[in-house]
ZAMARGU-4260 file (C-alpha; in steps of 0.2 Angstrom, whole numbers, plus 5000, padded with zeros to 4 digits):
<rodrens>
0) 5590/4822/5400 | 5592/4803/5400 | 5604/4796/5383 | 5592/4788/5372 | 5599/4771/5365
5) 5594/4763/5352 | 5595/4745/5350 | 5606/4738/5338 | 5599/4728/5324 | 5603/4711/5329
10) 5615/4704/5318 | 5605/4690/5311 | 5591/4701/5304 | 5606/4710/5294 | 5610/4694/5285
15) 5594/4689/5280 | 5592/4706/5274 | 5606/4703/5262 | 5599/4687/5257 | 5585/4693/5252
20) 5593/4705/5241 | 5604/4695/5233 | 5602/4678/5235 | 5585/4676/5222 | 5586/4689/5211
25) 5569/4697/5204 | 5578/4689/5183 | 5579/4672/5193 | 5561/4673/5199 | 5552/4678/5183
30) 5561/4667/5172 | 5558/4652/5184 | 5541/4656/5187 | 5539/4655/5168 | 5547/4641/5162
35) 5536/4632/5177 | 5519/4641/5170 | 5525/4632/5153 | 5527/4618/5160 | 5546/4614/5158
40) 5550/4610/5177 | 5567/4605/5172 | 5569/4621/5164 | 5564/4631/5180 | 5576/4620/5190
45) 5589/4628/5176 | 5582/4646/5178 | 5586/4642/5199 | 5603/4636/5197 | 5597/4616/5201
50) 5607/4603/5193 | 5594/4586/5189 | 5601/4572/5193 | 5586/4561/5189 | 5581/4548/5177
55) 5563/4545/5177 | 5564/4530/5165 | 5576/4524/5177 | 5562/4530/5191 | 5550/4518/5182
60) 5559/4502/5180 | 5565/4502/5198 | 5549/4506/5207 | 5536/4509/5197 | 5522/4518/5186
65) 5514/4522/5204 | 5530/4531/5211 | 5537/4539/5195 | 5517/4548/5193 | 5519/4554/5211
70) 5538/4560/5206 | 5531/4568/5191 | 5520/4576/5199 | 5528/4584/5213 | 5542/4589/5201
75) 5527/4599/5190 | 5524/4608/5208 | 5541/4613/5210 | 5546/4631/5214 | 5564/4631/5213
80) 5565/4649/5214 | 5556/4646/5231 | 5566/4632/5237 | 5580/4643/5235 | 5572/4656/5244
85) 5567/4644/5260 | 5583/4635/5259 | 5595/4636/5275 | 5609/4649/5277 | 5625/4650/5286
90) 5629/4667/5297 | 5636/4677/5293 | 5639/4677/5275 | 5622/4671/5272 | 5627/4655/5258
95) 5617/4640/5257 | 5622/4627/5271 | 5636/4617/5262 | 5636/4596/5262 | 5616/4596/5264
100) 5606/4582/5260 | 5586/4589/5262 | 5571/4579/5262 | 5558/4588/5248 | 5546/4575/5248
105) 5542/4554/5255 | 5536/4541/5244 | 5533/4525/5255 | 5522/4521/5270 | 5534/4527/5285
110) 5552/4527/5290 | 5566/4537/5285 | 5571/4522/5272 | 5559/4526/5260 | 5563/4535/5243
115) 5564/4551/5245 | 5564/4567/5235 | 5580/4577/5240 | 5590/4593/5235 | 5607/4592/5239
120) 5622/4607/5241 | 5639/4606/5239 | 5651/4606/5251 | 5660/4622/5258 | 5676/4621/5244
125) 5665/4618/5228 | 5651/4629/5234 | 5656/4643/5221 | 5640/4647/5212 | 5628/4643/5224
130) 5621/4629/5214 | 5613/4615/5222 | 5606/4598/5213 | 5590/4586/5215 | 5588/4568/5217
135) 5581/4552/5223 | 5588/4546/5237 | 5582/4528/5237 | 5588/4522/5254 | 5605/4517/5263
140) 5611/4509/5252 | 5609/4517/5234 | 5619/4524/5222 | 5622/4542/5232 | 5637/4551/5226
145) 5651/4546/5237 | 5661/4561/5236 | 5645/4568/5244 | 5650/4573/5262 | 5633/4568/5267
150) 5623/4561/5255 | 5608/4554/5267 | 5593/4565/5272 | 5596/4578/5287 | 5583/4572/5301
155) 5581/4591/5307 | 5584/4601/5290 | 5569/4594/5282 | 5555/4598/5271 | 5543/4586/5266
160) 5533/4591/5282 | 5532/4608/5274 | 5527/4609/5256 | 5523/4626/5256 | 5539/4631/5256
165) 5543/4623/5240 | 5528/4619/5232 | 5521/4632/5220 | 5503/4624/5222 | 5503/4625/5242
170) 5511/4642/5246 | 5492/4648/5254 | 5500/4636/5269 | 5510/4648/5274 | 5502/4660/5281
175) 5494/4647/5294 | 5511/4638/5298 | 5524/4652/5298 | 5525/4662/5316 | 5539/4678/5321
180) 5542/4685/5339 | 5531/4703/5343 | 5548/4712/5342 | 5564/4707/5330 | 5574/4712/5346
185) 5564/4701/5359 | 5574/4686/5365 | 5572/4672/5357 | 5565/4654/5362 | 5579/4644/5358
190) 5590/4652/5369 | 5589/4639/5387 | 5587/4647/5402 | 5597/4640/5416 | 5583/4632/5422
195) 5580/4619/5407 | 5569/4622/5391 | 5558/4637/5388 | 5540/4636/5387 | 5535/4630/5370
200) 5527/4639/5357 | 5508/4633/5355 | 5509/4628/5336 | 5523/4615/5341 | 5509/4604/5347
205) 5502/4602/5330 | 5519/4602/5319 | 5526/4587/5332 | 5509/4577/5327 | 5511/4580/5311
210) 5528/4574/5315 | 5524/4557/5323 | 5513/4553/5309 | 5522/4554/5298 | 5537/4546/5306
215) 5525/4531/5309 | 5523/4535/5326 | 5508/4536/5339 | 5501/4553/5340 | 5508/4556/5358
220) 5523/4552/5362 | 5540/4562/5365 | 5551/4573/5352 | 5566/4583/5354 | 5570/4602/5349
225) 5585/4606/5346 | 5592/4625/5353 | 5609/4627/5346 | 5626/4618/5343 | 5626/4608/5359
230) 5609/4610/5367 | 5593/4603/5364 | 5576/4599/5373 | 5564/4584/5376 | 5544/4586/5375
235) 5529/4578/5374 | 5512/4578/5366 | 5500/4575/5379 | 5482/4575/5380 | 5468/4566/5391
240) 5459/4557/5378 | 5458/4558/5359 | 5444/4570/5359 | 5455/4584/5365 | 5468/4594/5358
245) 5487/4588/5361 | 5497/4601/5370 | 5516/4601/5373 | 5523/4598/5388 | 5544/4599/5391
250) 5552/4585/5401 | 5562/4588/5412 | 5573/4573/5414 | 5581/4572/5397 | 5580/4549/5392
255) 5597/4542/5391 | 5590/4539/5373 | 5585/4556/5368 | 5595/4557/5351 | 5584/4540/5345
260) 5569/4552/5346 | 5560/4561/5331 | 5567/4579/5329 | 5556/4595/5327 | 5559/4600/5307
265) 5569/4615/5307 | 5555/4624/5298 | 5543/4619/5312 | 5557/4627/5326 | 5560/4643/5320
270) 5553/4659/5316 | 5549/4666/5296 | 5564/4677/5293 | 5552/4687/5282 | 5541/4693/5294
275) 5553/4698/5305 | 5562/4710/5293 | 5545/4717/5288 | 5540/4721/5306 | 5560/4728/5308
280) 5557/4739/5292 | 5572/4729/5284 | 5561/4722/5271 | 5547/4730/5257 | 5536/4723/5255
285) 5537/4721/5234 | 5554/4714/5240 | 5548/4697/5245 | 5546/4682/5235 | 5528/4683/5225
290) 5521/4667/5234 | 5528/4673/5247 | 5520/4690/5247 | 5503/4683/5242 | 5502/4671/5257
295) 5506/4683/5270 | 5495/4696/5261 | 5481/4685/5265 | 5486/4685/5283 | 5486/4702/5284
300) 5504/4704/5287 | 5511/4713/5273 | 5505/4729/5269 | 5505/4737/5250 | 5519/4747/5244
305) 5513/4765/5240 | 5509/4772/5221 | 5521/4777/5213 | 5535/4768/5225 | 5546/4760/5209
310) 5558/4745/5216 | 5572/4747/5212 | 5577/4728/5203 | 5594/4725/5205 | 5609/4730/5192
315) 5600/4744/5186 | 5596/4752/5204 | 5618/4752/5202 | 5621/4763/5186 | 5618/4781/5188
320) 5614/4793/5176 | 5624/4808/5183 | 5641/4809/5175 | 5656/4807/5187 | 5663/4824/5193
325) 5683/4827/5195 | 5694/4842/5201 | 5704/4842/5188 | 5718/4859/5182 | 5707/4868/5194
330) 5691/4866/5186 | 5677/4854/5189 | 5678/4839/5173 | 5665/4826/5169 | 5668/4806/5166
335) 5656/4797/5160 | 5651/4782/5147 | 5656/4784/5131 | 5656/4771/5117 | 5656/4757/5130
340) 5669/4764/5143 | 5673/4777/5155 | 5682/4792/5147 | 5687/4808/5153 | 5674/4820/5140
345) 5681/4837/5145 | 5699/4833/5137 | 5705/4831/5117 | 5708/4813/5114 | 5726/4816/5109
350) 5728/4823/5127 | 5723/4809/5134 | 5733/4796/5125 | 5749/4806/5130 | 5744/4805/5149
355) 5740/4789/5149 | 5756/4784/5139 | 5764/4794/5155 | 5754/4784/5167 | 5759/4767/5160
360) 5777/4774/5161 | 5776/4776/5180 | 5772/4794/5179 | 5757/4806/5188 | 5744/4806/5177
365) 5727/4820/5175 | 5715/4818/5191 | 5701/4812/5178 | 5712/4797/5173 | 5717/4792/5192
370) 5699/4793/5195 | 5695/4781/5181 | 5710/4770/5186 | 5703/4770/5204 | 5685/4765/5199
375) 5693/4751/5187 | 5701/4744/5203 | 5690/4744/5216 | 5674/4754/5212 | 5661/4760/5225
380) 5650/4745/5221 | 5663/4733/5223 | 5652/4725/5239 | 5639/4723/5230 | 5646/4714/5215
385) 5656/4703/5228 | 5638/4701/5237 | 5630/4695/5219 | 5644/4686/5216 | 5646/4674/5233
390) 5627/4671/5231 | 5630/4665/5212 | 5622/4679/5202 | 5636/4681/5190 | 5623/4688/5177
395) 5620/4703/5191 | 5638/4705/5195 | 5643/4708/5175 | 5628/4719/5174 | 5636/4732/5188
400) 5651/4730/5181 | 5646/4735/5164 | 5634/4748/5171 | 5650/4756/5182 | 5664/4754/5167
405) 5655/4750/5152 | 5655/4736/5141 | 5672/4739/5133 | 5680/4742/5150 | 5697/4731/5151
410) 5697/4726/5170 | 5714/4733/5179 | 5722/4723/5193 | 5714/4727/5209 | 5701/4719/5221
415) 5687/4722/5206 | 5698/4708/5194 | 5703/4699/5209 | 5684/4696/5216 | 5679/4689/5198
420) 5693/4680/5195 | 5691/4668/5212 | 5673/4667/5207 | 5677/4659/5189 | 5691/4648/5199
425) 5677/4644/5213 | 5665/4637/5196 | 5680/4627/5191 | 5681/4619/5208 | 5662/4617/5207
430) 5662/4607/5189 | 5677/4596/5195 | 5666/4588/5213 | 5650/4587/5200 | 5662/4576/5189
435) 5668/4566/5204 | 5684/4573/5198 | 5690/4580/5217 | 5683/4567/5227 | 5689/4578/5244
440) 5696/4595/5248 | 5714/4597/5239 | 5722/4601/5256 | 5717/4585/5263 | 5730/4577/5252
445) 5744/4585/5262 | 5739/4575/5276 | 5747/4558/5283 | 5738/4545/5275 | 5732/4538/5293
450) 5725/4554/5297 | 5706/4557/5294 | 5708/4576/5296 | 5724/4587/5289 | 5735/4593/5303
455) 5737/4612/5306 | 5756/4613/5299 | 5767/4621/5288 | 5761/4612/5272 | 5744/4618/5275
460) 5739/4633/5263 | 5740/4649/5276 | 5722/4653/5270 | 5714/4637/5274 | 5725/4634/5293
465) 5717/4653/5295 | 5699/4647/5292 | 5704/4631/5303 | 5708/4641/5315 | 5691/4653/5319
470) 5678/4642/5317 | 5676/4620/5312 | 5660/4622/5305 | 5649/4636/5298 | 5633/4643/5312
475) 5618/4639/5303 | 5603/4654/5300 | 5588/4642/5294 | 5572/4652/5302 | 5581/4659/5318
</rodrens>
């Protein structure tokens, strides 16, 4: 009989599958969603970890009642939650894309010099937390942070073309605009043949209008797709006459000024991670965003969980209600929580202070106390809490923890303390660049003054000539 083989999951579905779980936890959802039903947008933008860096007033006096009405408004209509769920990635550890400047909404006539309504991200060295901030970005030459590695909007990485994906009033959209390949394993469109672009998508012939438009562009003319780091494709909207539909058409001889023309929004390009996961059985359905969930619902692509099916909501899927079982003197002894830490039950607490007396003292202690001391230092659900952790949810983390050790629990040195201590230096890092504080990476200042970029010497920090050395900028994971 033939070997059947399986094929593997491909690696990018696996880390959506981890954002979804950790990135935009179910507490950061609800409390968002409820602070925005009251109202209290700047309050939601707190519950998603958005910074404000807005002044209406100021808003006003610079251009307007007519464009601070239109601000308000679309900041009333803000989902944060669902930004954050939309917002793009970087493989493989699934973070939002660091040094980001992303175009939410447009408030002029045309042109990319407009103000604009933009979320920004830190950059890779501050991005501890996961935090992310709004603003108006009033043009080329306004009062961006300078620290900022990019402070202008991305041209590809936009989403004023796609409200839906942040817009708590539009999230019906969706389910019209999103698309996903038959099978998660097929091969994906953005990867060139040799023998130039692949045939386009059908729905890119009414995104690319849309794109013209609003660029203030005719309706037919050229645009270009990017594929990956260093390749791209050119394409046209053509039609006979204005009574027919546009279709796409790719050009074959790429124009000299090819990086001139309007790029196809990222959100346009690439497939909805959500529905490949469903069709991959990587995803419940009662795991997805609610707007998310109700737009696809609609389209028939999500199919409800079955009754009695109870999802399992973050820290408390973690604590188990079995006690922990130790051989111990030959017999079989419990560990459990006991007011608020792990204690051995099964021995006399004079016992125990005696063993761990010999313990401290360098000597071997009961198996019920190197079990405790092993799950103080790096527990079983130490990838998890580093998971929560790296994606901001420090709330969750502590919640595991205190669900494993207990709330008294003194942590132990071990990767456990070690994992929450970088996270509390990371949020240090993060208050001193939103302060202006830390205008560039500290190892940048090792450098020759001359230099833009420090050399890969001695004086470098060995972690950072390591991350150097595999890989100059992050992959990104937006839809694809």
């Amino acid at each position: 009989m033939a070997p059947h083989l399986v094929e593997p999951i491909p690696a990018r579905l696996l880390m959506w599958q981890r954002v979804r779980e950790y990135a935009v936890p179910p507490s950061m959802i609800e409390n968002a969603t409820a602070r925005r039903a009251a109202g209290d947008w700047a309050g939601a933008c707190a519950a998603a970890r958005i910074d404000v860096d807005l002044d209406l007033r100021a808003v006003r006096e610079r251009h307007g009642t007519d464009l601070t009405s239109r601000l308000r408004a679309d900041l009333r209509r803000l989902a944060p939650d669902l930004l954050r769920w939309h917002m793009p990635r970087t493989t493989p550890d699934g973070r939002l894309r660091p040094g980001l400047t992303l175009c939410l909404a447009r408030y002029g006539t045309g042109g990319r010099a407009t103000p604009q309504l933009v979320v920004r991200t830190p950059p890779a060295w501050a991005d501890a937390g996961q935090r992310m901030s709004l603003a108006l970005w009033e043009g080329p030459g306004d009062s961006a942070p300078a620290h900022h590695p990019h402070p202008h909007p991305d041209r590809r990485l936009r989403l004023d073309l796609h409200r839906h994906l942040w817009d708590g009033t539009r999230g019906g959209e969706l389910a019209g605009r999103c698309w996903a390949p038959q099978t998660p394993s097929a091969r994906e469109w953005c990867e060139p043949g040799d023998d130039g672009p692949p045939h386009p998508p059908e729905h890119w012939a009414a995104e690319a209008e849309l794109l013209l438009r609003a660029d203030g562009l005719p309706p037919r003319g050229r645009f270009t797709v990017r594929f990956g780091t260093r390749s791209h494709g050119v394409y046209e909207l053509v039609a006979p006459d204005d009574g027919h539909a546009p279709a796409v058409r790719p050009v074959r001889e790429v124009p000299s000024a090819a990086a001139a023309l309007p790029v196809l929004p990222e959100a346009a390009a690439r497939a909805l991670p959500d529905l490949e996961l469903l069709r991959a059985g990587l995803l419940r359905a009662d795991r997805l965003h609610p707007l998310v969930a109700q737009a696809l619902s609609a389209r028939g692509s999500v199919r409800p969980s079955p009754p009695g099916e109870v999802r399992d909501t973050g820290p408390e899927a973690s604590r188990g209600t079995d006690p922990h079982r130790v051989d111990c003197a030959g017999q079989v002894h419990r560990i459990a929580l006991r007011d608020g830490r792990l204690t051995a039950v099964d021995h006399e607490p004079a016992q125990l202070a005696r063993e761990e007396l010999l313990m401290a003292l360098g000597g071997p202690g009961l198996p019920c106390l190197r079990a405790i001391d092993a799950v103080h230092r790096s527990p079983e659900a130490l990838p998890a809490v580093r998971e929560r952790l790296g994606h901001g949810d420090v709330t969750g983390a502590l919640a595991v923890v205190e669900g494993l050790l207990g709330p008294a629990a003194v942590l132990r040195e071990g990767p456990l303390r070690d994992a929450l201590d970088a996270a509390v230096a990371g949020r240090l890092d993060h208050g001193l660049f939103r302060a202006g504080l830390v205008p560039v990476h500290p190892a940048a200042l090792v450098a020759d003054p001359g230099d833009h970029r420090p050399r890969l010497d001695r004086r470098l920090p060995l972690v950072l000539r390591r991350k150097r050395g595999t890989r100059t900028r992050p992959r990104t994971g937006f839809h694809g």
